[in-house]
C-alpha angles and dihedrals in degrees: 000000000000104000083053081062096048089046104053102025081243141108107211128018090253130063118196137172142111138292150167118250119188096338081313122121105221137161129234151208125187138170119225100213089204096068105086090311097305086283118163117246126173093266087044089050085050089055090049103049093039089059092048090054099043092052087044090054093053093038095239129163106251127218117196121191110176134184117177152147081212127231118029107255086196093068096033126188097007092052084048102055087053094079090072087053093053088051096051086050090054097044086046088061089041093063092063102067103258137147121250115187119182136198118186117209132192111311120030125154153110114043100347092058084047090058136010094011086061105047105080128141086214123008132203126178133202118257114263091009122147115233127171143128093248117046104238093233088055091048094045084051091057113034100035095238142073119262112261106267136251096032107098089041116113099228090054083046095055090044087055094047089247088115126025094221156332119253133183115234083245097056089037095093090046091043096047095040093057089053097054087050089067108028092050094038122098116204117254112281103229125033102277097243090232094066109095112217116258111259140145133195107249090178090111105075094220111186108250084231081052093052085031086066095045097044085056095052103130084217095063120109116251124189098296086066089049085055098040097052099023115037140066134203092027112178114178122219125206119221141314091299094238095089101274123110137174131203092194087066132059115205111194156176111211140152116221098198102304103342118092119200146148127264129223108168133152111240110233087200105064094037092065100036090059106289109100124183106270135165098292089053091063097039079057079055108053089041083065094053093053084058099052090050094041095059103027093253122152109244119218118190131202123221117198113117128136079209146294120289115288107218158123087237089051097055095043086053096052109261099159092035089057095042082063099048092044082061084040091053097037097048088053108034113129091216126084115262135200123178123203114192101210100186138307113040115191136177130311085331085067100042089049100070093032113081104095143126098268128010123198117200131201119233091256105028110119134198121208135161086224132000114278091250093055091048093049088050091049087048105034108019086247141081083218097089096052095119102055084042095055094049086042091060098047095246101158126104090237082051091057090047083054092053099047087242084112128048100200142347133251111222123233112192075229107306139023098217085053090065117006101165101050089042085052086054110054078039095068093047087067096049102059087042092055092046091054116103088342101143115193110275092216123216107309097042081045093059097028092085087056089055106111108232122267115282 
């Protein structure tokens, strides 16, 4: 020990206090790798729990960096177990509603990867660092051979949703900055007067196969071009991290104005360039909507989708089963919730992310159980008749206001992909309009909208 101390200028192998980041006061945790490998003992646990506490009492943000072999050999079983009572301390945190934040540095691995260093609500690594569970010398010691390489390296973790990025130390304070603007933010509590309510004239009677073809234009802007135009203080997040990640879905962190929330949208993109929505997409979604209500954060969800994935991959993975946990979530869920269909709206993908307290619809956003053509081949034998089928559902947007399935309408002068800047724009307005002041419904005002007229 006290050549540990000599060693690292350091009495202990963590290091926590407070700071201000960004004008923002924050806690931290860090690991100093020179003390006897970073490793955990039952004073360093102390520490540990101590500075989470503590963060949790004064109701701090808390950063955690940790670098670490893991457990102190030198202390055994009783080092080891500490790692359950660090947990509890983070989770603790956690319930209330706080923000953890975690960066793993080189190296992490062994019981502090496989507890506090994986419990992030949202999780960064250092480039090049190595992160795994067992460390590669002690794997190499038992098995007689290297670990295959690539794997515990943060860039093949990211790319596998067990992490939500890689950051530079120089780009960690802006990073992490952007992120606690939205995850400790409220939205504001009454409509700005500046934010003009969302309407469109639905004077002109435009045919839903007529909306159906422009809302398929390859050219017209998805949800990465509502963020792009009409959002702040966006922080994308990889994955369900659990291993699993899905380019057909976009996981977020974004201000619209003054209102933070998080973002669950499906990327047209990536749907349509070989990439279509399956049952890991909508795991990433439904890890967004424990965050949200984790934190106390509105959800806004993004419809756009041709369908979900048809295979035999898909149905061994759960499709159907996660499209019913993603209503069950949604319908209960104790955070606001605003859904904005965007454009196509296809099958069970679509219904997934639709059920909210208020839904926005674009002009020519539809919402159908099939596409047209699939319903006109399931009730004529033939894809020809898609588009009588699609005006007989009520597929419209203008269809769903009717209906009382959509709240208000999105313009398009006259189409989105003819000016996608300027129709993001007015998007996010309102947005941040329908997020003010909006308070979760709960399950019966959730349900109530599905609910057919009296007859």
């Amino acid at each position: 020990m006290a050549a540990a101390r000599e060693r690292s200028g350091c009495d202990e192998a963590v290091v926590s206090g407070s700071g201000v980041l960004r004008g923002r006061r924050v806690a931290f945790v860090v690991s100093e790798f020179r003390f006897l490998a970073g490793s955990i003992g039952l004073a360093t646990a102390d520490r540990i729990v101590a500075a989470v506490e503590r963060a949790t009492a004064e109701g701090l943000p808390l950063l955690a960096a940790p670098s670490s072999g893991g457990t102190r050999m030198q202390e055994g079983t009783a080092a080891f177990v500490q790692m359950a009572r660090i947990a509890a301390a983070v989770m603790a945190h956690r319930a209330a509603g706080l923000p953890y934040l975690v960066y793993l540095r080189h190296p992490t691995t062994g019981g502090v990867f496989a507890s506090w260093g994986s419990l992030g609500h949202v999780t960064a690594a250092e480039p090049g660092a190595l992160i795994g569970f067992l460390g590669p010398r002690v794997y190499e010691g038992l098995y007689g051979e290297p670990f295959p390489p690539g794997v515990q390296v943060a860039e093949n973790l990211a790319a596998k949703g067990l992490l939500d990025a890689v950051v530079g130390i120089d780009d960690l304070a802006g990073v992490t900055s952007a992120a606690l603007d939205v995850l400790c933010a409220r939205p504001p509590a009454a409509v700005p007067d500046d934010v003009p309510p969302a309407k469109a004239d639905v004077s002109e009677d435009v045919p839903a196969w007529e909306s159906i073809g422009r809302s398929r234009r390859p050219d017209r802007p998805g949800v990465r071009e509502l963020l792009r135009y009409g959002a702040t203080h966006v922080t994308p997040l990889s994955g369900t991290g659990q291993g699993e990640a899905d380019p057909g879905l976009l996981l977020a962190l974004a201000r619209f104005g003054a209102a933070p929330c998080v973002v669950v949208g499906q990327d047209r993109r990536s749907q349509r360039t070989g990439h279509p929505l399956g049952p890991a997409g909508l795991r990433v979604a439904r890890r967004g909507m424990r965050l949200a209500a984790e934190l106390g954060l509105p959800l806004v969800t993004v419809v756009d989708t041709p369908g979900a994935v048809l295979s035999a991959e898909a149905e061994e993975g759960g499709l159907a089963g996660e499209i019913a946990r993603c209503l069950a979530d949604l319908i209960t869920l104790s955070a606001p919730t605003l859904c904005v269909l965007l454009g196509e709206g296809t099958g069970g993908a679509a219904l997934a992310l639709l059920p909210a307290d208020r839904v926005l619809a674009a002009r020519h956003a539809w919402l159908s159980p099939l596409p047209p053509e699939g319903a006109s081949v399931i009730m004529h034998r033939t894809p020809d008749l898609a588009g009588e089928m699609a005006a007989a559902q009520g597929v419209r947007s203008a269809d769903l206001l009717r209906d009382g399935l959509a709240d208000a309408l999105l313009d398009e002068r006259p189409d989105a992909a003819d000016e996608p800047e300027a129709f993001c724009r007015r998007a996010a307005a309102a947005v941040e309009r329908e997020l003010s002041g909006l308070v979760p419904g709960g399950p019966a005002v959730r349900q109530a909208r599905y609910r057919p007229p009296s007859r």
